[in-house]
C-alpha positions as CSV (number, residue, x, y, z in Angstrom):
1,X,-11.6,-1.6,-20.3
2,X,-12.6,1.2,-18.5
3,X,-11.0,4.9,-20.2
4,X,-8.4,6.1,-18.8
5,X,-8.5,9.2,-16.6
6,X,-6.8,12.1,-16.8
7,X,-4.4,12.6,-14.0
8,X,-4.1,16.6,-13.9
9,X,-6.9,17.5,-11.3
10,X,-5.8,19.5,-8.9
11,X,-4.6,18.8,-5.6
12,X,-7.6,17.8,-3.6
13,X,-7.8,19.0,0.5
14,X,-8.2,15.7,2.7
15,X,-11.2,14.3,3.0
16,X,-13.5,15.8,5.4
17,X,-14.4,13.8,8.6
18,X,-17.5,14.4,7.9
19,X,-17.9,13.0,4.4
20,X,-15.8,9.8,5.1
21,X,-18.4,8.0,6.8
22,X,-21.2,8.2,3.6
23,X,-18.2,7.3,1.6
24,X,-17.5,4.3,3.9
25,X,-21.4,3.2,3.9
26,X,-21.9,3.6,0.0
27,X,-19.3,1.0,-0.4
28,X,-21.4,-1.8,1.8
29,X,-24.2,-1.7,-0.8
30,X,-24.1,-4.7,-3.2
31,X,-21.5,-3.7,-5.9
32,X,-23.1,-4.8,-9.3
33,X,-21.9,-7.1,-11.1
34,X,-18.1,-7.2,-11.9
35,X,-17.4,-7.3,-15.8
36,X,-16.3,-10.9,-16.6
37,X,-14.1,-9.8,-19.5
38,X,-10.5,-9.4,-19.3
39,X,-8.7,-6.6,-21.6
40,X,-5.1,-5.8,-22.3
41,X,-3.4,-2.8,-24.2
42,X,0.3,-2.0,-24.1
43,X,0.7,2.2,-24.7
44,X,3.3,4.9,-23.8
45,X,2.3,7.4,-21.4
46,X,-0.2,10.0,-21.8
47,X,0.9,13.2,-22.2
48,X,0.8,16.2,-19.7
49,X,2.5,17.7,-17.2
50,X,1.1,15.3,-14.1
51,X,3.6,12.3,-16.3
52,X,6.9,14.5,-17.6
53,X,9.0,12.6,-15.2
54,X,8.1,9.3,-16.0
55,X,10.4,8.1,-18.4
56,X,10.5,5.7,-21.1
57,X,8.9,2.4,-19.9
58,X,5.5,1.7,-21.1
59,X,2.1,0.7,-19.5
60,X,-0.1,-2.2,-20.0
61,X,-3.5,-2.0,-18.9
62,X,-6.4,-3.8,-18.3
63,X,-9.6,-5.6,-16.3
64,X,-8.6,-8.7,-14.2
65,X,-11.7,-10.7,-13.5
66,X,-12.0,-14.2,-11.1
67,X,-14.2,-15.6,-8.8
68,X,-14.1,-12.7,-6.1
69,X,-14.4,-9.8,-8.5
70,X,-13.0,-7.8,-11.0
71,X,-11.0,-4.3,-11.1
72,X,-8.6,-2.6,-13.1
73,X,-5.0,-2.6,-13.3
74,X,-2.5,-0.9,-14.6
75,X,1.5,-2.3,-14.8
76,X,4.6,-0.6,-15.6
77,X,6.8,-2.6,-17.4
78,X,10.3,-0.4,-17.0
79,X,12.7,0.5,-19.8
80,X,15.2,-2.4,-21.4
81,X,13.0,-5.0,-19.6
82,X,14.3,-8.1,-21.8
83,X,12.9,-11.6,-19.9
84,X,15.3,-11.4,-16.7
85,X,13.6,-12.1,-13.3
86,X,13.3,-8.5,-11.7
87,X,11.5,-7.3,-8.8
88,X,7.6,-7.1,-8.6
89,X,6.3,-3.3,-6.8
90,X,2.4,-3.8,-5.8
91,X,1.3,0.1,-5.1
92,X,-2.3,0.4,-3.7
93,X,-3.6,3.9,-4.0
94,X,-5.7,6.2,-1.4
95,X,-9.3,7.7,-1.9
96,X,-10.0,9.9,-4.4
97,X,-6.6,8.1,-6.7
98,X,-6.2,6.1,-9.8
99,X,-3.0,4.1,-11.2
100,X,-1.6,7.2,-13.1
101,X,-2.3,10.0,-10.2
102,X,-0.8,7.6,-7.4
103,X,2.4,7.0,-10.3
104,X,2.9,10.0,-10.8
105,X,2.9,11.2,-7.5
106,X,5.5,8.3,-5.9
107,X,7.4,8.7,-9.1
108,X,7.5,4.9,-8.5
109,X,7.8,4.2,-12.1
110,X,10.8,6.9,-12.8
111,X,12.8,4.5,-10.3
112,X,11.6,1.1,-12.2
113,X,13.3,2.6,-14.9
114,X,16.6,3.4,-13.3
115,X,16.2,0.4,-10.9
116,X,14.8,-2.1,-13.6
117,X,11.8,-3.3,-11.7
118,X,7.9,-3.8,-12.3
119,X,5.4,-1.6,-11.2
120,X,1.3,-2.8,-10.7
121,X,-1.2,-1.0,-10.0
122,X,-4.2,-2.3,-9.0
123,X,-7.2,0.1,-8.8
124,X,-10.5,0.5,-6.9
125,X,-13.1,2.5,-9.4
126,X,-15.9,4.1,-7.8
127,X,-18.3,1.3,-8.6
128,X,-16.9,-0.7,-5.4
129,X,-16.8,2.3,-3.2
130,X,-17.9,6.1,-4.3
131,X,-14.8,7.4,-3.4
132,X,-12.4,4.7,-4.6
133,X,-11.1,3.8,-1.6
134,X,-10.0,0.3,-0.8
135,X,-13.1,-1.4,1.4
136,X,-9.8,-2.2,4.3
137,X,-12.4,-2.2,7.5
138,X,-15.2,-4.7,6.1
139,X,-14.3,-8.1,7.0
140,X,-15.2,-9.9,3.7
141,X,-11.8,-8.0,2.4
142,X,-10.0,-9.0,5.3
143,X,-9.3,-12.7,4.9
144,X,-7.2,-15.2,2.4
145,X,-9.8,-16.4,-0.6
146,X,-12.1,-13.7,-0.3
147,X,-13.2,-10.3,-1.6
148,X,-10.6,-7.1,-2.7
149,X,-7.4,-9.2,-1.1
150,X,-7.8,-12.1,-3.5
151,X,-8.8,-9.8,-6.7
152,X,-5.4,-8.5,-5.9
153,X,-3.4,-11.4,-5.6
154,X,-4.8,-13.0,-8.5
155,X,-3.8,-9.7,-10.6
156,X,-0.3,-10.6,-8.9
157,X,-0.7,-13.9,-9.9
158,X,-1.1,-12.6,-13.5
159,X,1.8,-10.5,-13.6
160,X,4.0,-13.4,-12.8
161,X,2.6,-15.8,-15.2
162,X,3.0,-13.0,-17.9
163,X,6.6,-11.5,-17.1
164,X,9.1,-13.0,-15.3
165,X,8.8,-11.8,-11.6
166,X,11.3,-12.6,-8.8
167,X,9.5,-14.6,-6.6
168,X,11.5,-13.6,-3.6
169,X,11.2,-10.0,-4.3
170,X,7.8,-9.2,-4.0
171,X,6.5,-6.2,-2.2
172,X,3.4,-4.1,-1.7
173,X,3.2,-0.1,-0.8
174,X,0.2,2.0,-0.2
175,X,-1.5,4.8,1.1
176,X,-4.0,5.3,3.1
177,X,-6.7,3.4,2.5
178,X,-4.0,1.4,0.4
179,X,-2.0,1.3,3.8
180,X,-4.4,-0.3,5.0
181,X,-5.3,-3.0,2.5
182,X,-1.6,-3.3,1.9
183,X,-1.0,-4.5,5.6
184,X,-4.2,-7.1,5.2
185,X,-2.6,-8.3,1.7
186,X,0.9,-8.9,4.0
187,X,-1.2,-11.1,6.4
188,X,-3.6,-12.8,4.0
189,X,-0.8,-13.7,1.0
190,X,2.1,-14.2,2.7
191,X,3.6,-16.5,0.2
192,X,3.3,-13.6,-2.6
193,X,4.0,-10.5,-0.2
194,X,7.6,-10.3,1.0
195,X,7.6,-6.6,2.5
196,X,4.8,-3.9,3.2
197,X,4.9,-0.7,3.1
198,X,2.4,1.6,5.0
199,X,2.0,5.3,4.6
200,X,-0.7,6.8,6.9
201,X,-2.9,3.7,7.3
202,X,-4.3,1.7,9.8
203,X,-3.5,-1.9,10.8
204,X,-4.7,-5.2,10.2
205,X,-8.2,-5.3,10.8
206,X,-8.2,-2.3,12.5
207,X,-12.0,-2.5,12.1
208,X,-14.6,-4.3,10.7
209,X,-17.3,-1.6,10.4
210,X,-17.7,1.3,8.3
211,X,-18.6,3.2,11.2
212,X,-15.3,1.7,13.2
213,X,-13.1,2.8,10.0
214,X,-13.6,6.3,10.6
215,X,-13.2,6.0,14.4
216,X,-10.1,4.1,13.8
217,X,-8.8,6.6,11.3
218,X,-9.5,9.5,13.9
219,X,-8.6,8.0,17.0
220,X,-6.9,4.9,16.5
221,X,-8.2,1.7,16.6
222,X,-10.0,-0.1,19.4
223,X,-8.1,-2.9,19.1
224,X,-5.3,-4.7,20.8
225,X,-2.5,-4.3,18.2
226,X,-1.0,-7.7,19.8
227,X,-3.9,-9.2,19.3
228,X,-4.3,-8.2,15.6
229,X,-0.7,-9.4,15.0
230,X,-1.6,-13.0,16.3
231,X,-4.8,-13.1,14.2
232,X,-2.5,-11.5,11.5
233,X,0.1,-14.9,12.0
234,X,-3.1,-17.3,12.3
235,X,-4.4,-15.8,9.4
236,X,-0.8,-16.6,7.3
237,X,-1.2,-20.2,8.7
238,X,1.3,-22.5,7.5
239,X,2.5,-19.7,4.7
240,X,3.8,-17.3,7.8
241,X,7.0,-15.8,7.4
242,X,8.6,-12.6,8.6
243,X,7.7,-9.8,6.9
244,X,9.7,-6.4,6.9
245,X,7.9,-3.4,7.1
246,X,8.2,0.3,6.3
247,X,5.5,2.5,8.1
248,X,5.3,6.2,7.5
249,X,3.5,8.9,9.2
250,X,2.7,12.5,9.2
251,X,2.6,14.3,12.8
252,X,0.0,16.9,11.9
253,X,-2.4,14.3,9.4
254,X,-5.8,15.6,9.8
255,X,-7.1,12.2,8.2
256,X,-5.4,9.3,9.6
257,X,-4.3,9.7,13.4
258,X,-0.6,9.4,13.8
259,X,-1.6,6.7,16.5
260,X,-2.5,4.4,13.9
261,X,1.7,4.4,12.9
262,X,2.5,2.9,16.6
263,X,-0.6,0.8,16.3
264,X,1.1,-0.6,13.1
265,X,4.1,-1.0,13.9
266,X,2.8,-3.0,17.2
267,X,1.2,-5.3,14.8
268,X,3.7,-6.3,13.1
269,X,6.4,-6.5,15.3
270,X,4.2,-9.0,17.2
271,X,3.1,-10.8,13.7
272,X,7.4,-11.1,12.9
273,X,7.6,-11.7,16.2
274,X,5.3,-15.5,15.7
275,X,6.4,-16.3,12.4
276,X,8.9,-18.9,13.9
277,X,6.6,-20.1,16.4
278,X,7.6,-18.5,19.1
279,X,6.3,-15.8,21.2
280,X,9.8,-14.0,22.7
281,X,9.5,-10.9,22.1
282,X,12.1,-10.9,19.0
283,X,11.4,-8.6,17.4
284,X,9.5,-6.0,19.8
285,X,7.5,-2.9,19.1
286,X,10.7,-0.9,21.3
287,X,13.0,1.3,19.5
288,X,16.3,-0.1,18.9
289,X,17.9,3.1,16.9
290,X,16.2,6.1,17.0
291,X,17.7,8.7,14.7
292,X,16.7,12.7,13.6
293,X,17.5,14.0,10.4
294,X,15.3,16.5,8.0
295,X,14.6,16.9,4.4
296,X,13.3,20.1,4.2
297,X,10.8,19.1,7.0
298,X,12.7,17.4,10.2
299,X,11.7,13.7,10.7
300,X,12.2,10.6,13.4
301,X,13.5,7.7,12.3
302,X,13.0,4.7,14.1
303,X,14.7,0.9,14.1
304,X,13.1,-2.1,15.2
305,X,15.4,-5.5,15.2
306,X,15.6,-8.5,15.6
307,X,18.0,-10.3,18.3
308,X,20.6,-11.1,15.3
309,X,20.4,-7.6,14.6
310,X,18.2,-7.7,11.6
311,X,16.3,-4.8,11.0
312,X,12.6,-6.4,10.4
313,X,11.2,-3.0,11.1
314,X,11.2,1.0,10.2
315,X,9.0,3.8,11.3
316,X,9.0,7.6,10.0
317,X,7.5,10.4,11.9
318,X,7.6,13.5,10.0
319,X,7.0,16.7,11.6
320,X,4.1,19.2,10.4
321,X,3.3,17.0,7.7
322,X,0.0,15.8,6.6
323,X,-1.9,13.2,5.1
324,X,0.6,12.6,2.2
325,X,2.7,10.7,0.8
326,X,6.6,11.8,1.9
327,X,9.1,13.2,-0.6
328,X,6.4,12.6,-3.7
329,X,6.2,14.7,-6.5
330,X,3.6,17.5,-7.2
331,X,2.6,16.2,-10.3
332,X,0.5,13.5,-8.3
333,X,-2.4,14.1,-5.3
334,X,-1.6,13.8,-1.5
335,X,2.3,14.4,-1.8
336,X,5.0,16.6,0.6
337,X,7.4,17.4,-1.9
338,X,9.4,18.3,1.3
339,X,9.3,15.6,3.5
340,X,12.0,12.7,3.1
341,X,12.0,10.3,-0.3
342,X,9.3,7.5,1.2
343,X,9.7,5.8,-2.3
344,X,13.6,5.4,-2.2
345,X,13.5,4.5,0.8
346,X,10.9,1.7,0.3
347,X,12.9,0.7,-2.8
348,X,16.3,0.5,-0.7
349,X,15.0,-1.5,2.6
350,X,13.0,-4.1,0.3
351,X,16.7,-4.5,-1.6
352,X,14.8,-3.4,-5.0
């Protein structure tokens, strides 16, 4: 089990352009060897100021190992937990994050504890990549059976063997470069994934280079984003299903172009809008509400439904923010304290 870090660095600036792309290229090396042994401790949070909020659940950590891999996790299990079936939160974190930054952060586990739900959180290291960020834009993690998507699953897969998980209530968030792999693990595991989440990320198979991941993250991928969202249904195969999903976006992210949010939410629209089999336009990547409000920073909320009037999809735009996760707390990395509460709202349009 790898030691556990300690989560009160400071706040680190975005990643430089300029240093993405060695980042990117160290991580298509060979990884060595994953550890084959798999490690489990239960303990209470650390203490320091970066975890005062999070309350009185308790973490179990560990090393999941299979066939494709092996990485760490980390797993809230949330206060009173006593054997009922309860709500399974997958939370993918950005570069330069671990479990217990990205936690504290989205004060994710806080809400498990009010809202009775699990928290798992799987985690890179910087033996896969230097600066633990998810590998989203090679194509070996890009497909069912294969790579970081199926290391994941499996440490799903765990999580529901071990506790009892409702199956139906299954959802990944991320940011980042954990926006990005959460929207491949929503095409590629469809029958574990029943919602995604995306905060500043780029979409399915956005690219497949190294080189095309920063371009994408800059300008927006080359991509048709209809055509991603039909190799995103092809890829769900006979698993496909509609899946609702939450994008967020900053209007002044110097990391991830806001383009990328549109891009997204293209994607999916056309991805729900194949799940039954049928190309009609329902939903569509139009607006169907569009509505202003403001935290402390003003933001643009948008509505994307269904002809039933289902809501399958949500987009935030928040003005002047950056590359961050909305409403998070300080005590994390790459948070706007100011910007509206991403996490509740996540929690409250996946019915958690």
């Amino acid at each position: 089990m790898r030691p556990a870090r300690t989560p009160t660095r400071p706040h680190p600036a975005p990643l430089p352009t300029g240093l993405l792309l060695p980042a990117l290229l160290a991580a298509c090396a060979p990884p060595a060897a994953p550890t084959r042994t798999t490690t489990q401790t239960t303990t209470q949070p650390p203490a320091g100021p970066a975890l005062h909020a999070q309350a009185t659940g308790s973490w179990v950590s560990g090393t999941y190992s299979s066939a494709y891999g092996a990485r760490f996790y980390r797993l809230w299990v949330p206060a009173g937990y006593a054997g009922t079936p309860r709500p399974l939160m997958v939370m993918l974190h950005g570069c330069l994050q671990d479990g217990y930054d990205f936690a504290a952060g989205t004060r994710m586990n806080t809400l498990a504890d009010t809202r009775g739900f699990l928290v798992l959180y799987p985690e890179q290291g910087t033996l896969y990549n230097s600066a633990d960020c998810w590998n989203w834009y090679l194509p070996g993690n890009q497909y069912r059976g294969a790579g970081e998507p199926a290391v994941i699953a499996g440490m799903i897969g765990w999580v529901k063997s071990t506790y009892a998980v409702d199956s139906a209530r299954v959802a990944v968030a991320g940011l980042s470069a954990g926006a990005a792999m959460a929207n491949i693990m929503g095409c590629t595991y469809p029958d574990l994934i029943r919602g995604v989440a995306s905060v500043a990320g780029v979409m399915y198979q956005g690219a497949t280079t190294a080189a095309g991941g920063v371009n994408a993250m800059s300008y927006g991928s080359i991509y048709d984003p209809n055509g991603r969202g039909a190799a995103c249904t092809a890829e769900m195969g006979t698993r496909r299903h509609a899946v609702p999903t939450l994008v967020f976006q900053g209007s002044a992210d110097p990391t991830v172009n806001p383009v990328n949010a549109t891009q997204t939410i293209t994607q999916w629209a056309q991805a729900n809008d194949l799940a039954d089999g049928t190309d009609n336009n329902d939903p569509d990547d139009t607006p169907d509400a569009t509505v202003s409000g403001a935290a402390c920073r003003a933001y643009t909320h948008f509505d994307y439904r269904t002809a039933g009037g289902t809501t399958r999809l949500q987009r935030y735009s928040v003005t002047g923010m950056g590359h961050a996760w909305p409403g998070g707390s300080s005590a994390g990395t790459y948070t706007d304290p100011c910007a509206p509460d991403a996490s509740t709202l996540i929690l409250n349009f996946f019915g958690f």
